[in-house]
Biopython code that builds the backbone (N, CA, C, O; Angstrom):
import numpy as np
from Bio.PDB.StructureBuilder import StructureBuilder

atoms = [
    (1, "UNK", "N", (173.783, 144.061, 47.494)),
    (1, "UNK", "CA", (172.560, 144.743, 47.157)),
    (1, "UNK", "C", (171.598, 143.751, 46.514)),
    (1, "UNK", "O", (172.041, 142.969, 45.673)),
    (2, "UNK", "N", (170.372, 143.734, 46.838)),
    (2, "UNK", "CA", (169.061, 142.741, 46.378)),
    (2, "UNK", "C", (168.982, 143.937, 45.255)),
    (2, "UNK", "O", (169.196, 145.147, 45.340)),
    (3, "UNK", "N", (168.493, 142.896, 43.920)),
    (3, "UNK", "CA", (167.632, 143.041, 43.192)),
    (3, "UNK", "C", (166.354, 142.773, 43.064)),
    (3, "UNK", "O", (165.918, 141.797, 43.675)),
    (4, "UNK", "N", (165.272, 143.742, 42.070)),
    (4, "UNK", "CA", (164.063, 143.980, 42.348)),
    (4, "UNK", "C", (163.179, 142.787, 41.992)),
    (4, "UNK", "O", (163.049, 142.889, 40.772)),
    (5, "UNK", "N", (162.824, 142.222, 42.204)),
    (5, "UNK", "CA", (161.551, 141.451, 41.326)),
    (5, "UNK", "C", (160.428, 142.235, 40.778)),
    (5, "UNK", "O", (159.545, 142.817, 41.408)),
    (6, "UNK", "N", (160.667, 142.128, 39.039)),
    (6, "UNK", "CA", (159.691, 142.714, 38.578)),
    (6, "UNK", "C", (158.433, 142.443, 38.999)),
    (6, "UNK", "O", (157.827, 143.297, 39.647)),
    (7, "UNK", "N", (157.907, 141.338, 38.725)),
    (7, "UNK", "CA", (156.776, 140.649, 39.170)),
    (7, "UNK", "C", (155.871, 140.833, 40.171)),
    (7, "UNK", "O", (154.653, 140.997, 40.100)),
    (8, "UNK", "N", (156.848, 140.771, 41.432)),
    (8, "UNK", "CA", (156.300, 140.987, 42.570)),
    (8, "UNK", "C", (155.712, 142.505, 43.201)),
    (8, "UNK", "O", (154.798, 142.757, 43.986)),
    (9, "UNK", "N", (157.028, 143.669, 42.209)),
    (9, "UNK", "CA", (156.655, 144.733, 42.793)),
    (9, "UNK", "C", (155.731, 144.780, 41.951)),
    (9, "UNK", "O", (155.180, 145.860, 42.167)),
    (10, "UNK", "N", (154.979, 144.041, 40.734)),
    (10, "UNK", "CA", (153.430, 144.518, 39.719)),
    (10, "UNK", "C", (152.682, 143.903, 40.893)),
    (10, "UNK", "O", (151.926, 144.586, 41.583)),
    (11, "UNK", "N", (152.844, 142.929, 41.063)),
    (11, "UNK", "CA", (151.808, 141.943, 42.455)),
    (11, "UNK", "C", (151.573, 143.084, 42.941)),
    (11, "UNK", "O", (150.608, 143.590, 42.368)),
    (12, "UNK", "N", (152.098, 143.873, 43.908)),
    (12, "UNK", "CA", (152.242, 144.578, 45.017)),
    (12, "UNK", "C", (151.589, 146.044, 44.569)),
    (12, "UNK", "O", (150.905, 146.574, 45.444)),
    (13, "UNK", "N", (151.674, 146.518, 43.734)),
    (13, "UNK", "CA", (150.820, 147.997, 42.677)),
    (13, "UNK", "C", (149.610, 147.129, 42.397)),
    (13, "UNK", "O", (148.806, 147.587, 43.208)),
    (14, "UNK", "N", (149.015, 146.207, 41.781)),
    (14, "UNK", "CA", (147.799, 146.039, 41.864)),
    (14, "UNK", "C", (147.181, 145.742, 43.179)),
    (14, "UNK", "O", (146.071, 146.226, 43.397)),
    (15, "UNK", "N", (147.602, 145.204, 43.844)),
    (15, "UNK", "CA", (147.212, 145.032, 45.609)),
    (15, "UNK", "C", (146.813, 146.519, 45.927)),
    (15, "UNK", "O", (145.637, 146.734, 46.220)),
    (16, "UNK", "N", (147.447, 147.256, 45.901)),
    (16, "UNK", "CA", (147.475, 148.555, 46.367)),
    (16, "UNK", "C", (146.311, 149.105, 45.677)),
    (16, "UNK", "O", (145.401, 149.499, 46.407)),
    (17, "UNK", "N", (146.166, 149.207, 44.457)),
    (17, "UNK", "CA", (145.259, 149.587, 43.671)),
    (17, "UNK", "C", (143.994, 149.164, 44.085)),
    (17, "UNK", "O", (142.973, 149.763, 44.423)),
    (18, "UNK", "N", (144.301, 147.998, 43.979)),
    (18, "UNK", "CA", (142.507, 147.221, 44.352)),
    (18, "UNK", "C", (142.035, 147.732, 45.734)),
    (18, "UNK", "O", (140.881, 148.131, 45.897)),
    (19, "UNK", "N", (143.023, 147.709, 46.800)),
    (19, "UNK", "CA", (143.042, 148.062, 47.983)),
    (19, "UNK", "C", (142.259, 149.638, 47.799)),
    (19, "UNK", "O", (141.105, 149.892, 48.146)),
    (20, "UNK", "N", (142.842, 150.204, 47.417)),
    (20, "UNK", "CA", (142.300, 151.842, 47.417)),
    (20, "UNK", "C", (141.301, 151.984, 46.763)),
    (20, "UNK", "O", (140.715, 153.055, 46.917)),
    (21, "UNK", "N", (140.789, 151.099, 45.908)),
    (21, "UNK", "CA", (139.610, 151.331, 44.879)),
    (21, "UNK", "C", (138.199, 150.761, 46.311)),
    (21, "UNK", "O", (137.183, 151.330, 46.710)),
    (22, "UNK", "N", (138.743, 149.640, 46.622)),
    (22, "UNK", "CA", (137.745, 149.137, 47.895)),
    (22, "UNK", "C", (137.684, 150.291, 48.847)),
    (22, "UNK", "O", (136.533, 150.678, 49.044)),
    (23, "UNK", "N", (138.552, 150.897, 49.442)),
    (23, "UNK", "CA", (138.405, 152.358, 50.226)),
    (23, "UNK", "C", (137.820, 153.366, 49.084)),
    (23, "UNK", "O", (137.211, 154.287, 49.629)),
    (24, "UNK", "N", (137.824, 153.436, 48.076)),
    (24, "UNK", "CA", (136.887, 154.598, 47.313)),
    (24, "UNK", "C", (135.911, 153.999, 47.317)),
    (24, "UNK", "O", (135.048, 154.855, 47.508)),
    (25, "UNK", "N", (135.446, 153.070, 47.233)),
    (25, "UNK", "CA", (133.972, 152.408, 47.041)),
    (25, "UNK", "C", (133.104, 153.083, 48.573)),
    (25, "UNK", "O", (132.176, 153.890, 48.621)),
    (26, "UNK", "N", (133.979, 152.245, 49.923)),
    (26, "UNK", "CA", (133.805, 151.852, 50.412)),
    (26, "UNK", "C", (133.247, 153.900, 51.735)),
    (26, "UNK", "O", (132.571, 154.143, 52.736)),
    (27, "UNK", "N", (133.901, 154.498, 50.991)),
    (27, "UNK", "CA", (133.814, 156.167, 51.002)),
    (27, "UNK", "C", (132.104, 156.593, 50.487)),
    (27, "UNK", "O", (131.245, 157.204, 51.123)),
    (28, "UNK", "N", (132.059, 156.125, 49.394)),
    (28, "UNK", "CA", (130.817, 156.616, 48.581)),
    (28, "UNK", "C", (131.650, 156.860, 47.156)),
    (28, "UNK", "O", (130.924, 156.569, 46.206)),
    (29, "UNK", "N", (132.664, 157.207, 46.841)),
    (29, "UNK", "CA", (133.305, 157.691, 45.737)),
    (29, "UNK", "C", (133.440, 156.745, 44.604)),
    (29, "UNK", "O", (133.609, 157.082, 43.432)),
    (30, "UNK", "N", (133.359, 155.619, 45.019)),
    (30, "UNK", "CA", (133.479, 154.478, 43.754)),
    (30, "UNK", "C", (132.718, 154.695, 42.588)),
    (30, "UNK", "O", (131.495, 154.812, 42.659)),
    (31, "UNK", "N", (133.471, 154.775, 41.276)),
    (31, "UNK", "CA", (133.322, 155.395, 40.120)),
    (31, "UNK", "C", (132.923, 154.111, 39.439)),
    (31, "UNK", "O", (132.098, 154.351, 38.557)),
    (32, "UNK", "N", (133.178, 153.009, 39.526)),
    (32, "UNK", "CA", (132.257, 151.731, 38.949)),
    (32, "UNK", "C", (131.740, 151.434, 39.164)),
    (32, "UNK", "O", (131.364, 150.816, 38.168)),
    (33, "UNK", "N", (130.805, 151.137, 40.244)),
    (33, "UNK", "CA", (129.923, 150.772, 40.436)),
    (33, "UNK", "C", (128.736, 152.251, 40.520)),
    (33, "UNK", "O", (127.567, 152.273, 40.136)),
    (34, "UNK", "N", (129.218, 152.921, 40.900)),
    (34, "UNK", "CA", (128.040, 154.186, 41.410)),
    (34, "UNK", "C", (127.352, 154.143, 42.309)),
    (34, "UNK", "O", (126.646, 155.150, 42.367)),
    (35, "UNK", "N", (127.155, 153.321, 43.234)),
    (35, "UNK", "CA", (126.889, 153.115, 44.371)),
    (35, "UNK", "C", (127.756, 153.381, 45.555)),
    (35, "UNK", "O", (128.947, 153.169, 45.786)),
    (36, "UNK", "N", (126.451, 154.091, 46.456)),
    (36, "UNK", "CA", (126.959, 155.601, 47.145)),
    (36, "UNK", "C", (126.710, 154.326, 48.398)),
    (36, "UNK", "O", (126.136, 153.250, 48.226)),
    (37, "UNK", "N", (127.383, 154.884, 49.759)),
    (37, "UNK", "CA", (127.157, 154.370, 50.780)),
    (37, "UNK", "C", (126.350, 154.178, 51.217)),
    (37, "UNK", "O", (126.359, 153.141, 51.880)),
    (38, "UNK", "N", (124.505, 155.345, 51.183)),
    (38, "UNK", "CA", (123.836, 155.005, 51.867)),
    (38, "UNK", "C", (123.119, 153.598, 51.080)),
    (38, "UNK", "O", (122.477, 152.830, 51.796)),
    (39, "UNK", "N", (123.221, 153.374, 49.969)),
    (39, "UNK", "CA", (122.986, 152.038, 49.536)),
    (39, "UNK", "C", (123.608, 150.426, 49.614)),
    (39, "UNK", "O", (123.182, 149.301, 49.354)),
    (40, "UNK", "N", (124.813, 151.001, 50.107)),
    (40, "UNK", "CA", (125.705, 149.544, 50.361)),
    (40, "UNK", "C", (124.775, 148.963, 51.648)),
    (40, "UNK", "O", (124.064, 149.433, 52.536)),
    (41, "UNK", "N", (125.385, 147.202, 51.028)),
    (41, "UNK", "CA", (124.824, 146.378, 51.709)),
    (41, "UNK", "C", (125.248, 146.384, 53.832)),
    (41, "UNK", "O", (124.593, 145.834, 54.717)),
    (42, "UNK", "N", (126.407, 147.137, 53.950)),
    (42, "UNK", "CA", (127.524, 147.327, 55.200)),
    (42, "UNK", "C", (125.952, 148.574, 55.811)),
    (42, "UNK", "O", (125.436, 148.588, 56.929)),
    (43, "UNK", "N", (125.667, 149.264, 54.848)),
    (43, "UNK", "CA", (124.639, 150.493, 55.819)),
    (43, "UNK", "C", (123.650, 150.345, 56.165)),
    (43, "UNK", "O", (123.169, 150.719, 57.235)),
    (44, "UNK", "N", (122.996, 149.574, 55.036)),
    (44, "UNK", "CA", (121.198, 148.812, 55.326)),
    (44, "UNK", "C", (121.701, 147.902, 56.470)),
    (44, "UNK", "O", (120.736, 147.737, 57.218)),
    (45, "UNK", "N", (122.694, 147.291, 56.904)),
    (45, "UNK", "CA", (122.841, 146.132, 58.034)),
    (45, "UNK", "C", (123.054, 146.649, 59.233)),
    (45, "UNK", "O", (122.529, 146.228, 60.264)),
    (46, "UNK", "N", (124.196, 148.020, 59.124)),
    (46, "UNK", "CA", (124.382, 148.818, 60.374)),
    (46, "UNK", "C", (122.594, 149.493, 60.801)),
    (46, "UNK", "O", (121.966, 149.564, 61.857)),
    (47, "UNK", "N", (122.355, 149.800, 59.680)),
    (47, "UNK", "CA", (120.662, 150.549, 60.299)),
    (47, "UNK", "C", (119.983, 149.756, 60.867)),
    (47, "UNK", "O", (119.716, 149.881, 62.062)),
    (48, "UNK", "N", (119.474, 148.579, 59.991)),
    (48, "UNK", "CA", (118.377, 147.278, 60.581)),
    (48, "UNK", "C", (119.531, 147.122, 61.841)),
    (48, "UNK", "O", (118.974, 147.329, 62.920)),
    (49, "UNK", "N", (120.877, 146.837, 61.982)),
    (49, "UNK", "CA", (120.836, 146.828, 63.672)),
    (49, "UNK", "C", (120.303, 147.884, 64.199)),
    (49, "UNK", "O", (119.130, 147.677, 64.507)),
    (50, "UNK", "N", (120.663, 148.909, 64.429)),
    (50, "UNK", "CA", (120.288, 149.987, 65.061)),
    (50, "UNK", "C", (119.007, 150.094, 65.435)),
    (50, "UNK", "O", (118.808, 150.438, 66.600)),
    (51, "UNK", "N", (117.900, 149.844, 64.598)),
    (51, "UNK", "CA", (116.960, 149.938, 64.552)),
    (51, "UNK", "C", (116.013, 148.973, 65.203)),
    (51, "UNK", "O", (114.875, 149.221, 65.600)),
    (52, "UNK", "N", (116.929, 147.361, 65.271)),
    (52, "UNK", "CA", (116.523, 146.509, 66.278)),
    (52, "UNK", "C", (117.054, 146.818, 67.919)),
    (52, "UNK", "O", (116.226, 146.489, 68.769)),
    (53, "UNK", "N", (118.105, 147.303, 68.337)),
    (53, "UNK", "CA", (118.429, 147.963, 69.215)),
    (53, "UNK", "C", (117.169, 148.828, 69.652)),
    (53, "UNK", "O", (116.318, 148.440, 70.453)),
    (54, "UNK", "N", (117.177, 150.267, 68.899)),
    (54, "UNK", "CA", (116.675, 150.980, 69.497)),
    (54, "UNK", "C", (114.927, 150.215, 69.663)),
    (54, "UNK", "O", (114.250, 150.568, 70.628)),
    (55, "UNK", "N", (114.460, 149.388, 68.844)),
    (55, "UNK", "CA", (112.872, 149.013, 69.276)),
    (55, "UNK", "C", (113.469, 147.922, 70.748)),
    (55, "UNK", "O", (112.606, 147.872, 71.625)),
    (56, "UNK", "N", (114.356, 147.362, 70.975)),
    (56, "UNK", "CA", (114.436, 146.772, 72.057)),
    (56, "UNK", "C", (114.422, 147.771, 73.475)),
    (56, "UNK", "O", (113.932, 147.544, 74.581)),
    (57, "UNK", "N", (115.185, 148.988, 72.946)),
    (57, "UNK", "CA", (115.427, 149.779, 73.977)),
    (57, "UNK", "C", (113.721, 150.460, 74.419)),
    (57, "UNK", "O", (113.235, 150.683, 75.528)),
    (58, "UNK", "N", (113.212, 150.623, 73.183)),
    (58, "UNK", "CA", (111.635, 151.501, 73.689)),
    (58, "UNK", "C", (110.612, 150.103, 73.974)),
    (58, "UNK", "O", (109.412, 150.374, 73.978)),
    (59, "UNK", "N", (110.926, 148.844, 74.178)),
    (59, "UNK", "CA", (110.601, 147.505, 74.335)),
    (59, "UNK", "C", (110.411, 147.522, 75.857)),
    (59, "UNK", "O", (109.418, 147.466, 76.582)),
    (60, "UNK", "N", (111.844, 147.627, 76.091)),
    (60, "UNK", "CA", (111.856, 147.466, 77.797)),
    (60, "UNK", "C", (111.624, 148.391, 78.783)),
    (60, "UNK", "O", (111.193, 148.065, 79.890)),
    (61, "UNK", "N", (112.029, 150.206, 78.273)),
    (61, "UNK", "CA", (111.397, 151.169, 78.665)),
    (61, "UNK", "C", (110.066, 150.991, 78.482)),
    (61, "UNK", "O", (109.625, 151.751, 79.344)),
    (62, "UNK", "N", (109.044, 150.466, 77.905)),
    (62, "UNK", "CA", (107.680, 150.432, 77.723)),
    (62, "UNK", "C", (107.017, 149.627, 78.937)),
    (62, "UNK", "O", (105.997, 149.909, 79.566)),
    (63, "UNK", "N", (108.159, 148.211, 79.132)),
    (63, "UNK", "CA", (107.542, 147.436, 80.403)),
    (63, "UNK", "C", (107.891, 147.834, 81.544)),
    (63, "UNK", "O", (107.365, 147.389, 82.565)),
    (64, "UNK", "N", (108.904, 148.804, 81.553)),
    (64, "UNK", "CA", (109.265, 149.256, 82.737)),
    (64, "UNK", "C", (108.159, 150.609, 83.532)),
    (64, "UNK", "O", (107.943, 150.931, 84.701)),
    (65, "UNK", "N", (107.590, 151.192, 81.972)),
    (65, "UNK", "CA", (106.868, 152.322, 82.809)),
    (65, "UNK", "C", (105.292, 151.450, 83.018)),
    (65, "UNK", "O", (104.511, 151.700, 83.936)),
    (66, "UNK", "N", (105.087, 150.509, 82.056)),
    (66, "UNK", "CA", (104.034, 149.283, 82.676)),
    (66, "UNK", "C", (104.012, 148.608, 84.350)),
    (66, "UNK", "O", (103.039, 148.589, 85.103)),
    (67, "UNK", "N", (105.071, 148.209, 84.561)),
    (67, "UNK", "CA", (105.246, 148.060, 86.359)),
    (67, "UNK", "C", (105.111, 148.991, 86.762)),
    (67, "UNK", "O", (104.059, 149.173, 87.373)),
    (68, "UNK", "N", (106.259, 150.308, 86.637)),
    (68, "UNK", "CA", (105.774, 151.284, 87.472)),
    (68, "UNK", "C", (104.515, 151.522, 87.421)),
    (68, "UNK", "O", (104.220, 151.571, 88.615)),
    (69, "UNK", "N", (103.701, 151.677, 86.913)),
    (69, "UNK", "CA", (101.841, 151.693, 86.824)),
    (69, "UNK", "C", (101.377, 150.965, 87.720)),
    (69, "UNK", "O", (100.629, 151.418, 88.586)),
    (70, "UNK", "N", (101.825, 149.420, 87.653)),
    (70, "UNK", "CA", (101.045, 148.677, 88.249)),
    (70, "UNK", "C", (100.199, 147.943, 87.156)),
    (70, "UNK", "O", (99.320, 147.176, 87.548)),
    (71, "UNK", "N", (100.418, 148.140, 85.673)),
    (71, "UNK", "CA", (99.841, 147.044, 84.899)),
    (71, "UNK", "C", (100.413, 146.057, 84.959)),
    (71, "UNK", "O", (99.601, 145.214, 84.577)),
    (72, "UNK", "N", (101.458, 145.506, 85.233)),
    (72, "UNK", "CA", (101.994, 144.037, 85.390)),
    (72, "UNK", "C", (102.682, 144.003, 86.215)),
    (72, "UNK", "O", (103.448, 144.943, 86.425)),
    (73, "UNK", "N", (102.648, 142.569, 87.216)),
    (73, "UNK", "CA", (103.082, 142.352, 88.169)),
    (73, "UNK", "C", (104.599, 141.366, 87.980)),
    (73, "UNK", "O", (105.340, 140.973, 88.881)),
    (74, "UNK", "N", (104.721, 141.157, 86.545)),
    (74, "UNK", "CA", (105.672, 140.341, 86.104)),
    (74, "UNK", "C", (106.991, 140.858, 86.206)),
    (74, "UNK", "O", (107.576, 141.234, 85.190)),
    (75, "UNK", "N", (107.663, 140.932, 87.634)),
    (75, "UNK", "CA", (109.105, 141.883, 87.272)),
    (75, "UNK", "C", (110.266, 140.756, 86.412)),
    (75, "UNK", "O", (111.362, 141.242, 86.131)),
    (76, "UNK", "N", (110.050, 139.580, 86.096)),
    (76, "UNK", "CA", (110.942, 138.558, 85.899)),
    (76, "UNK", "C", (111.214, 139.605, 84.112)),
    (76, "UNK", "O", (112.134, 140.285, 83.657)),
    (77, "UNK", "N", (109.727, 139.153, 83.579)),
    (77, "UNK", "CA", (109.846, 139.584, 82.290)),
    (77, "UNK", "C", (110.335, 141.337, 81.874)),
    (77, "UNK", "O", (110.714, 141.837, 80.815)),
    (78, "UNK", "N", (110.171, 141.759, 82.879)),
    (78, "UNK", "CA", (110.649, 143.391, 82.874)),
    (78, "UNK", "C", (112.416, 143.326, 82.801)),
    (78, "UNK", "O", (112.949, 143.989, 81.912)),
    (79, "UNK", "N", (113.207, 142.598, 83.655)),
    (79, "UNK", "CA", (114.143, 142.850, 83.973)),
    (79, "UNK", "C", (114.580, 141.957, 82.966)),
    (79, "UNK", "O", (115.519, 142.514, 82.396)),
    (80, "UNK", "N", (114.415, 141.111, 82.585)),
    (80, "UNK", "CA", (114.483, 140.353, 81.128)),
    (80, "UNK", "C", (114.936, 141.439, 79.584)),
    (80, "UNK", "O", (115.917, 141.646, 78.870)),
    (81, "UNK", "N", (113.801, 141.792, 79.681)),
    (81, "UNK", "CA", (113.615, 142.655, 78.451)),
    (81, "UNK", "C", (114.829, 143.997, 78.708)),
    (81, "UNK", "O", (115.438, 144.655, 77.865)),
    (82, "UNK", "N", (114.869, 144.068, 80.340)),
    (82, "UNK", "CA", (116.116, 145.454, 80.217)),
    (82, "UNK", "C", (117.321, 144.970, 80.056)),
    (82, "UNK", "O", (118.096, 145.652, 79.386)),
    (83, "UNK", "N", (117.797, 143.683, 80.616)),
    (83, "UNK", "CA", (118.984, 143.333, 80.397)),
    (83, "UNK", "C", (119.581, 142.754, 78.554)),
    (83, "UNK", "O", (120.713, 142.645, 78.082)),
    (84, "UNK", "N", (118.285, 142.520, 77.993)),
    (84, "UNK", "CA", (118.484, 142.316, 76.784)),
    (84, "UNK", "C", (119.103, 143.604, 76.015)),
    (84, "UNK", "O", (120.093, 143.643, 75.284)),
    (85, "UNK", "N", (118.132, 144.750, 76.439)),
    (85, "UNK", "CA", (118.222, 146.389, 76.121)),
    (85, "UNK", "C", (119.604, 146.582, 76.100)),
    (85, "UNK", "O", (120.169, 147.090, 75.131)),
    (86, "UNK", "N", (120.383, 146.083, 77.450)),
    (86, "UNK", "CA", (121.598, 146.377, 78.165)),
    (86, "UNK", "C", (122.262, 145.800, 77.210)),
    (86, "UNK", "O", (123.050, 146.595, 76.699)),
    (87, "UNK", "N", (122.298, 144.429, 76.595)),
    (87, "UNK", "CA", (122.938, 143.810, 75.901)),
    (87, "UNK", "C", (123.719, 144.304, 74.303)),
    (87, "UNK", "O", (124.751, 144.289, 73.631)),
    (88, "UNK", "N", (122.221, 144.744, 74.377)),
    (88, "UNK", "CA", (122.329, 145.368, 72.607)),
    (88, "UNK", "C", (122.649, 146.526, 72.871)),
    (88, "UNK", "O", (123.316, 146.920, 71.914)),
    (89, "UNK", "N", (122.572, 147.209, 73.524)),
    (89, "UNK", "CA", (123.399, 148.820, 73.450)),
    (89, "UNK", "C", (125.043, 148.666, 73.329)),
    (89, "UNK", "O", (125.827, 149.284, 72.608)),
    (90, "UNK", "N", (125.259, 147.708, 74.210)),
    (90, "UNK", "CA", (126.803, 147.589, 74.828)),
    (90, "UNK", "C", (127.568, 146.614, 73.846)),
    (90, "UNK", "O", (128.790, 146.465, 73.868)),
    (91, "UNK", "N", (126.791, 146.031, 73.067)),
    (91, "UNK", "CA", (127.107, 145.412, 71.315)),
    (91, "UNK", "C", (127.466, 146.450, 70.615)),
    (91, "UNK", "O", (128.648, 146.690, 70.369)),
    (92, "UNK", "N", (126.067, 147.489, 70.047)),
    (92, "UNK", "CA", (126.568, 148.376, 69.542)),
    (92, "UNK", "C", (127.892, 149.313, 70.053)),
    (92, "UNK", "O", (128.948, 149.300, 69.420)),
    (93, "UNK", "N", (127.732, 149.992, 71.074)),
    (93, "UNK", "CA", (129.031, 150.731, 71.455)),
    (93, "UNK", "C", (130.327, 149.788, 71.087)),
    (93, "UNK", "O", (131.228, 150.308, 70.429)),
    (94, "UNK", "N", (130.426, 148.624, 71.432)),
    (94, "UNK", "CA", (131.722, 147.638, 70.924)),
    (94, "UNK", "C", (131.976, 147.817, 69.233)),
    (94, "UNK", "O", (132.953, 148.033, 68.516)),
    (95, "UNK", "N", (130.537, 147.602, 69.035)),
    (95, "UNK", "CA", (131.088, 147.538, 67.256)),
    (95, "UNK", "C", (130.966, 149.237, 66.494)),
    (95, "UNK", "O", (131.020, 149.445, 65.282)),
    (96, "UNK", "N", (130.832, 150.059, 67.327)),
    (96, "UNK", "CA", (131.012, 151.678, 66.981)),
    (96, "UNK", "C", (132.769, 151.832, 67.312)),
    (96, "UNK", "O", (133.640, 152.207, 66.527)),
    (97, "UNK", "N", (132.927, 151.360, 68.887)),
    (97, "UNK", "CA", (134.453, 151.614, 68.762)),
    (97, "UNK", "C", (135.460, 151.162, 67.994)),
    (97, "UNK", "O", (136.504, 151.709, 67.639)),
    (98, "UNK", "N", (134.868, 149.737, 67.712)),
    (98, "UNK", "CA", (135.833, 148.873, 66.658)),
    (98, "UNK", "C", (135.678, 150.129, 65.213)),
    (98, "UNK", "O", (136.682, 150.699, 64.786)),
    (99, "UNK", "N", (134.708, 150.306, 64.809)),
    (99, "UNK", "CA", (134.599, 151.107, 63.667)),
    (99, "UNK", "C", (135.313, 152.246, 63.744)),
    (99, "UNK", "O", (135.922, 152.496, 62.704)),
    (100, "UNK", "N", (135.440, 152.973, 64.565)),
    (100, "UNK", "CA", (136.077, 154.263, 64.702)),
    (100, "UNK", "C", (137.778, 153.590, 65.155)),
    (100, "UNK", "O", (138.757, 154.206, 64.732)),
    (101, "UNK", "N", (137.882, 152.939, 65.599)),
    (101, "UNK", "CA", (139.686, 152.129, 65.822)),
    (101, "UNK", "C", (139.824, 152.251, 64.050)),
    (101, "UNK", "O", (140.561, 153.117, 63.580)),
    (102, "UNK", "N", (139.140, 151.418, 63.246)),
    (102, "UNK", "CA", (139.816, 151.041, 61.944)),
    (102, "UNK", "C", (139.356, 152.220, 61.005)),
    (102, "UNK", "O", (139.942, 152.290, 59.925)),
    (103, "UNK", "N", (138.607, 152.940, 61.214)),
    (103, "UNK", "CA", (138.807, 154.528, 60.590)),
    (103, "UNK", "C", (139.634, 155.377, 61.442)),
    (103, "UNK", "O", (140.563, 154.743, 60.943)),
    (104, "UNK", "N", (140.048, 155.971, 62.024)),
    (104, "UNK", "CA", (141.688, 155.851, 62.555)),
    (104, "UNK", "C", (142.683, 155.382, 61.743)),
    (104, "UNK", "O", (143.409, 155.931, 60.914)),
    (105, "UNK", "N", (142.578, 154.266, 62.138)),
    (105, "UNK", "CA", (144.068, 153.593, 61.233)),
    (105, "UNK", "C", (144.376, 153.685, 60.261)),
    (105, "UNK", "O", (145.528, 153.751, 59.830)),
    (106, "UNK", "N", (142.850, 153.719, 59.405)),
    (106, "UNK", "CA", (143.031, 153.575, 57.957)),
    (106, "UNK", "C", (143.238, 155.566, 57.902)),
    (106, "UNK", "O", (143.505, 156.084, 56.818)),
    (107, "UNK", "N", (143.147, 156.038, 58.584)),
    (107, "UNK", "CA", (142.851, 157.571, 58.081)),
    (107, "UNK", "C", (144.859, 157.570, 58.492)),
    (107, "UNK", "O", (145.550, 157.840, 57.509)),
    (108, "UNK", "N", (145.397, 157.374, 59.416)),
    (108, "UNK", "CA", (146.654, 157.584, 59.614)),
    (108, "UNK", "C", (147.738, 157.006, 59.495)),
    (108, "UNK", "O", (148.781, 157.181, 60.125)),
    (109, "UNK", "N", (147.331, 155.803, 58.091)),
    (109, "UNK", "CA", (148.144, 155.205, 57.261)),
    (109, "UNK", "C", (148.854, 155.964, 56.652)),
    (109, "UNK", "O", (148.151, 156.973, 56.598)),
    (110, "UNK", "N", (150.075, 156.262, 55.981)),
    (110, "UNK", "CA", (150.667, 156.482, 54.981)),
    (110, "UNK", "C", (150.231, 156.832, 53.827)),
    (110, "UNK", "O", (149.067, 156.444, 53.918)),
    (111, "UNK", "N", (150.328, 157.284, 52.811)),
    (111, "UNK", "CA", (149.937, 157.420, 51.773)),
    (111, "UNK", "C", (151.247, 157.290, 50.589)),
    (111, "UNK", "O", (151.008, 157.414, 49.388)),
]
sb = StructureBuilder()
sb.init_structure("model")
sb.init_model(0)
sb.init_chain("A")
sb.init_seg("    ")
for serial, (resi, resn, name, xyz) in enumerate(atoms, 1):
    if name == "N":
        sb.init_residue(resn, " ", resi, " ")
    sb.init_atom(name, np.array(xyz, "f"), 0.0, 1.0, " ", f" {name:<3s}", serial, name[0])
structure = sb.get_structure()
């Protein structure tokens, strides 16, 4: 039979601790700091993306209903601007699924 290491199992309770205090923070619930999610630095960064996304997306829809008109004859720069559109949507969806994979995991951890 192994004996315990005191030490290690304290190592291992503050790990845990700190660990769960970063998931209460990281919730909105964090009681030291008081800072709620929509203020963390992780939400202002997810928005300003989003928000560069979506002006790319009404960017290239804008030149696209411009050709269809017949105000510009430039299809190089049209199809430019949509594949960029294409780019950043299909970023976001990658880094939405990654987000929802590790909320998952973390939701059907153990306790």
């Amino acid at each position: 039979m192994s004996t315990i290491d005191q030490s290690r199992l304290l190592q291992m309770r503050s790990t845990i601790l700190s660990q769960n205090g970063a998931l209460q923070r990281a919730a909105g619930r964090g009681v030291d700091t008081g800072e709620t999610v929509a203020n963390a630095p992780f939400a202002k960064t997810m928005t300003d993306a989003l928000q560069m996304v979506n002006a790319q997306q009404a960017k290239a829809s804008d030149l696209s209903a411009a050709y269809e008109r017949g105000d510009t004859h430039d299809i190089v720069s049209v199809m430019v601007e949509r594949q960029k559109a294409s780019i950043g949507f299909e970023a976001t969806m990658q880094v939405r699924n990654k987000l929802l994979s590790a909320y998952r995991d973390i939701m059907n951890m153990p306790v």
